[in-house]
C-alpha positions in Angstrom: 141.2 -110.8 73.7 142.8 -111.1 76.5 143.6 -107.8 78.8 147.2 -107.3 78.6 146.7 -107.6 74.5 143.8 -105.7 74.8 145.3 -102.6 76.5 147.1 -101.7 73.7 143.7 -101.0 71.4 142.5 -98.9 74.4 143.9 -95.6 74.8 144.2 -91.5 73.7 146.4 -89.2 71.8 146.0 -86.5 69.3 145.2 -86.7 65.4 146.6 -83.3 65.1 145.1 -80.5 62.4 143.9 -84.4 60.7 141.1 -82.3 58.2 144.2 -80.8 57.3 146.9 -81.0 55.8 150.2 -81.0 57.9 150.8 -82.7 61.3 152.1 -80.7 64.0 154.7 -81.2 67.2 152.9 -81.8 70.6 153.9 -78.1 71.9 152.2 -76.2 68.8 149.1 -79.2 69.1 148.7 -77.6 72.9 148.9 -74.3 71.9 146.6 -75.1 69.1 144.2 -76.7 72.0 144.4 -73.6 74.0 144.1 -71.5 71.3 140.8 -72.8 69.8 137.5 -71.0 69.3 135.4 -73.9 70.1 135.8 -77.2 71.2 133.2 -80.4 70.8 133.6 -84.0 72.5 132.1 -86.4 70.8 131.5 -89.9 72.4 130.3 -92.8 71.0 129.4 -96.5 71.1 128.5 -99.4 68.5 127.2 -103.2 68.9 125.8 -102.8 72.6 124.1 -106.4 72.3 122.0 -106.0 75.2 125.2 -106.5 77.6 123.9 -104.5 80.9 125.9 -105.9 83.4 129.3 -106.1 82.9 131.2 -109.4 81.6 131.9 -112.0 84.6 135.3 -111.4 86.4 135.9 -115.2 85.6 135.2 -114.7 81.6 138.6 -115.3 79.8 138.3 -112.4 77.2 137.1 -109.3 78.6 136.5 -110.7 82.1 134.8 -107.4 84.8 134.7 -105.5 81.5 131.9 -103.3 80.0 128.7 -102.3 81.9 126.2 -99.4 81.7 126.4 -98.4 84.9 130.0 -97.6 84.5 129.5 -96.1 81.5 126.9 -93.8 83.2 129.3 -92.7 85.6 131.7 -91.8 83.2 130.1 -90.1 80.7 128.2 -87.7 83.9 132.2 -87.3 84.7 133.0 -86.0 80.9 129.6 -83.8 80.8 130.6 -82.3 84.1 134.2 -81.3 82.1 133.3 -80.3 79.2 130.4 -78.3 78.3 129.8 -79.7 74.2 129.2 -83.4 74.1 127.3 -85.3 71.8 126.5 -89.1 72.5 126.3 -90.8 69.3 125.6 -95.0 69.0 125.9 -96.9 65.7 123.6 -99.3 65.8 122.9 -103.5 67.5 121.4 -101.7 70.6 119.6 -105.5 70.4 120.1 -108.8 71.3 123.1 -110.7 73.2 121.8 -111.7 76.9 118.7 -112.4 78.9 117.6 -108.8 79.0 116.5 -108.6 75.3 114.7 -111.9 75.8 112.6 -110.8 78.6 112.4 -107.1 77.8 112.5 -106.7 74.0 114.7 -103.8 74.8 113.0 -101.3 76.4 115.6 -101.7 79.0 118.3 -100.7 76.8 116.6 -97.9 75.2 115.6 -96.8 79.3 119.0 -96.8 80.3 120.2 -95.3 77.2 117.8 -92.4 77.2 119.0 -91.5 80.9 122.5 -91.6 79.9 121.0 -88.6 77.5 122.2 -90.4 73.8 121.4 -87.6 71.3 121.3 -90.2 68.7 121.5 -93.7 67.0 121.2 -95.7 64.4 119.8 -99.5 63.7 121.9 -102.2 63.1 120.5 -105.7 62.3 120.1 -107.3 65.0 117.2 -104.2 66.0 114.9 -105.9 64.1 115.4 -109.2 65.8 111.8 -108.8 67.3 110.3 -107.2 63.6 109.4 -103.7 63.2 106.7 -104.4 65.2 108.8 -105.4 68.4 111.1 -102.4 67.7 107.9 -99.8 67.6 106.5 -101.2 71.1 109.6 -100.3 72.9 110.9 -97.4 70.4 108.6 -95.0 73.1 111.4 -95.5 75.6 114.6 -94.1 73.1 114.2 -90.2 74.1 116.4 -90.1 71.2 116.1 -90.2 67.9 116.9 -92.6 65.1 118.8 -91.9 61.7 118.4 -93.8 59.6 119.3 -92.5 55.9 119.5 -95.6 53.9 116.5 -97.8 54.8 112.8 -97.1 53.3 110.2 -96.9 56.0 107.0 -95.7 53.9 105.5 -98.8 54.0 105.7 -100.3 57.2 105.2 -99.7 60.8 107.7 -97.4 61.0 106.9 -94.9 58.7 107.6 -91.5 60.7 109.3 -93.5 63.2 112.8 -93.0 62.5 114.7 -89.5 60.9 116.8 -89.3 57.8 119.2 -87.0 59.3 119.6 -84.5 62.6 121.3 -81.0 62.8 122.8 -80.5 66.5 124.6 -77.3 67.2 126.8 -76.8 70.5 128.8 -73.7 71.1 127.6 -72.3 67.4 129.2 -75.3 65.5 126.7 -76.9 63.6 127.3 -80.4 62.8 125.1 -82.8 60.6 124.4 -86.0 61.2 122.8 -88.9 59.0 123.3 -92.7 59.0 123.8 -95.9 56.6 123.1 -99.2 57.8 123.9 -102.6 55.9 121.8 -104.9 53.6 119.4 -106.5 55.3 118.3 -109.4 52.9 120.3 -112.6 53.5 121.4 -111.2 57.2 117.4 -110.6 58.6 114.5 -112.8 58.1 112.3 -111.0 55.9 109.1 -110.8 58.2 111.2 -109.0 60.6 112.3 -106.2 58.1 108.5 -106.4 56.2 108.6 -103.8 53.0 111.4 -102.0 54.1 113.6 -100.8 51.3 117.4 -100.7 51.3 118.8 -98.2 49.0 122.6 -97.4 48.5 124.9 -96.7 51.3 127.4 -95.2 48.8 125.3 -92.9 47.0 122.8 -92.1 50.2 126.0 -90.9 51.5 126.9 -89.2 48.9 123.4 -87.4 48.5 123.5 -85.8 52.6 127.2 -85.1 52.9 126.3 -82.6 50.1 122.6 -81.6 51.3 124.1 -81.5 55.0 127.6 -79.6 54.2 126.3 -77.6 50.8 122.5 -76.5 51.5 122.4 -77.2 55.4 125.9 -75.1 55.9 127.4 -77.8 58.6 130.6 -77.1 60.3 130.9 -80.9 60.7 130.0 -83.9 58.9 129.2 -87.7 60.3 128.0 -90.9 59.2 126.4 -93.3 61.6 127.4 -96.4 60.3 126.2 -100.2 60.3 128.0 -101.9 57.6 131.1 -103.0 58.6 134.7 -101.7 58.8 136.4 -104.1 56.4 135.8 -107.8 55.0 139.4 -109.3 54.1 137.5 -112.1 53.0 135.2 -110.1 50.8 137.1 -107.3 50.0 134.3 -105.8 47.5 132.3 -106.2 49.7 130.9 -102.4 50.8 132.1 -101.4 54.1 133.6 -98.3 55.7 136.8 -98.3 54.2 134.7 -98.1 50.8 132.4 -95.7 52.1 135.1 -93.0 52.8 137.2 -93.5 49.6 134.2 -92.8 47.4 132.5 -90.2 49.0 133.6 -86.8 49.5 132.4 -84.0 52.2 132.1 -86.2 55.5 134.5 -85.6 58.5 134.1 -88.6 60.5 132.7 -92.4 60.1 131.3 -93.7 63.4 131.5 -97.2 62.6 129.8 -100.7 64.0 128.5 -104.4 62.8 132.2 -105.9 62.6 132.8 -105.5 66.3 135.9 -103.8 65.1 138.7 -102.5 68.6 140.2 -100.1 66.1 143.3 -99.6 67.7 143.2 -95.5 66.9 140.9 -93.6 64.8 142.3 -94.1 61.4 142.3 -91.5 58.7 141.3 -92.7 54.5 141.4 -89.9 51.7 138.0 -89.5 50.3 137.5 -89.7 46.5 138.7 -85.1 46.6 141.5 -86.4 48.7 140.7 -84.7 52.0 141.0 -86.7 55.1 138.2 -88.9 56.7 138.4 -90.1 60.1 137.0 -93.7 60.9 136.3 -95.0 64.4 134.9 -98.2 65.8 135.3 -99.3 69.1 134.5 -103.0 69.3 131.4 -104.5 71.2 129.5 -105.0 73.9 130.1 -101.5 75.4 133.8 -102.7 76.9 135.1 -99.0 75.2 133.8 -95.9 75.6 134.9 -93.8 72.1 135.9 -89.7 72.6 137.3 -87.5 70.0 137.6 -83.9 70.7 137.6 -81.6 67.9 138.8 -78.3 68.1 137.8 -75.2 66.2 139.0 -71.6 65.1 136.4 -68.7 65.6 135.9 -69.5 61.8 135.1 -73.1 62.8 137.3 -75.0 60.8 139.1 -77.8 62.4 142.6 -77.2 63.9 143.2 -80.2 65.7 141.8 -83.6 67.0 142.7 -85.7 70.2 141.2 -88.9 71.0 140.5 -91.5 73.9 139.0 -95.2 73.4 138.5 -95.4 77.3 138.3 -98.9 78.4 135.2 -99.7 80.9 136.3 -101.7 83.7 136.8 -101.8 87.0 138.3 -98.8 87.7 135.4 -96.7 87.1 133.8 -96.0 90.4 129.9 -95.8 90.3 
């Protein structure tokens, strides 16, 4: 899109006491803010496709957009801010320029792994190069993998990749695992060998309760790699579905539809509490935040957000 329409999808405001049930005026939202127990930033990223260097200045859609570099530089400005971060990415780390060709991503995963991402999860397009091609660079991610809904046992990557990670910063304890989409009919199936694909519905399901119920998390999220919404194929299983018939996740960290969600959005899970659902397009152009804030019994008071657009203006 081009920028002045793209502006609009790129910007910050406050999803105030959203895991709740009332919305609040800005002045109680600050005091809320100021108020809180413990706060956690959460940034985030989907659908990298390889694109290291920013888009050419001359490029009609995003032109002087995206790059890791920037990015870098502005996610050492948010650490040096705040003190809680986690760095999540949903998955397509792969393929999209010259550097996957040459480099079968250990590039990505270099440059990812200095920028400290605590974790991520595969889309399709990482097993472009088979699960062979993903275990030769895999030594370069000093991050881990989630990934909840795919089979590994009898393949290559058996022990390779985790179903789901406990982080906690500042005492909150949040749980993370990840769903990814079916890979028959979307990867050849030498690349994804004997891997099994099981539910994303019911995998979800199964560790929001083993994550929120037997693991005690303060927070909830889903990786996810299967798609925001298909108008075209509206049965089709996708984010939207995900959070209406599931209960006990907080936030869906979408990718695979190269989605610019204007703002986070909220959907009522199947108990009809509040999920949040964020995507932020492709190719690294936006940086996602959300900042949750908590009470000193760490339930969630408010949330404010930022889909920060990576361009010039970000000095390296």
């Amino acid at each position: 899109m081009k920028r002045k329409e793209f502006l609009k999808y790129a910007g910050g405001g406050s999803l105030a006491l959203t895991l709740a049930p009332s919305l609040l005026l800005a002045e109680q939202v600050e005091l809320i803010n100021k108020e809180s127990t413990h706060k956690l930033t959460i940034l985030h990223t989907n659908d990298q496709h390889s694109r290291i260097e920013p888009f050419d200045a001359s490029y009609t859609k995003n032109p002087n957009q995206g790059g890791f570099a920037r990015r870098a530089s502005l996610i050492q400005k948010i650490r040096s801010e705040e003190k809680n971060v986690l760095l999540l990415d949903s998955g397509d780390i792969f393929q999209g320029t010259p550097y996957f060709n040459f480099f079968g991503g250990e590039l990505e995963f270099k440059l990812m792994s200095m920028m400290k991402y605590d974790a991520s999860t595969m889309g399709n397009h990482d097993f472009d190069n088979g699960l062979e091609g993903f275990l030769k660079v895999l030594p370069n991610a000093k991050f881990p993998f989630i990934c909840s809904n795919y089979d590994f046992k009898n393949t290559v990557l058996d022990g390779k990749t985790d179903d789901y990670k406990i982080f906690v910063k500042d005492g909150v304890k949040v749980g993370i695992f990840a769903v990814g989409i079916e890979l028959n009919g979307l990867v050849g199936k030498k690349n994804y060998a004997e891997t099994i694909y099981k539910d994303p519905i019911e995998t979800a399901q199964h560790y929001a309760d083993f994550l929120r119920k037997e693991k005690k998390c303060d927070l909830v999220i889903c990786l996810s790699h299967i798609g925001f919404d298909y108008k075209d194929e509206p049965e089709k299983i996708s984010d939207k579905h995900l959070a209406a018939k599931t209960s006990g996740i907080d936030l869906i960290l979408g990718g695979h539809t190269h989605t610019f969600l204007p703002e986070p959005l909220t959907f009522q899970n199947k108990e009809h509490k509040n999920v949040i659902v964020n995507q932020v397009g492709w190719a690294g152009i936006l940086l996602g935040r959300l900042d949750f804030y908590f009470d000193k019994n760490k339930d969630v008071k408010n949330i404010s957000w930022n889909n920060q657009l990576i361009d010039e203006n970000i000095i390296v």
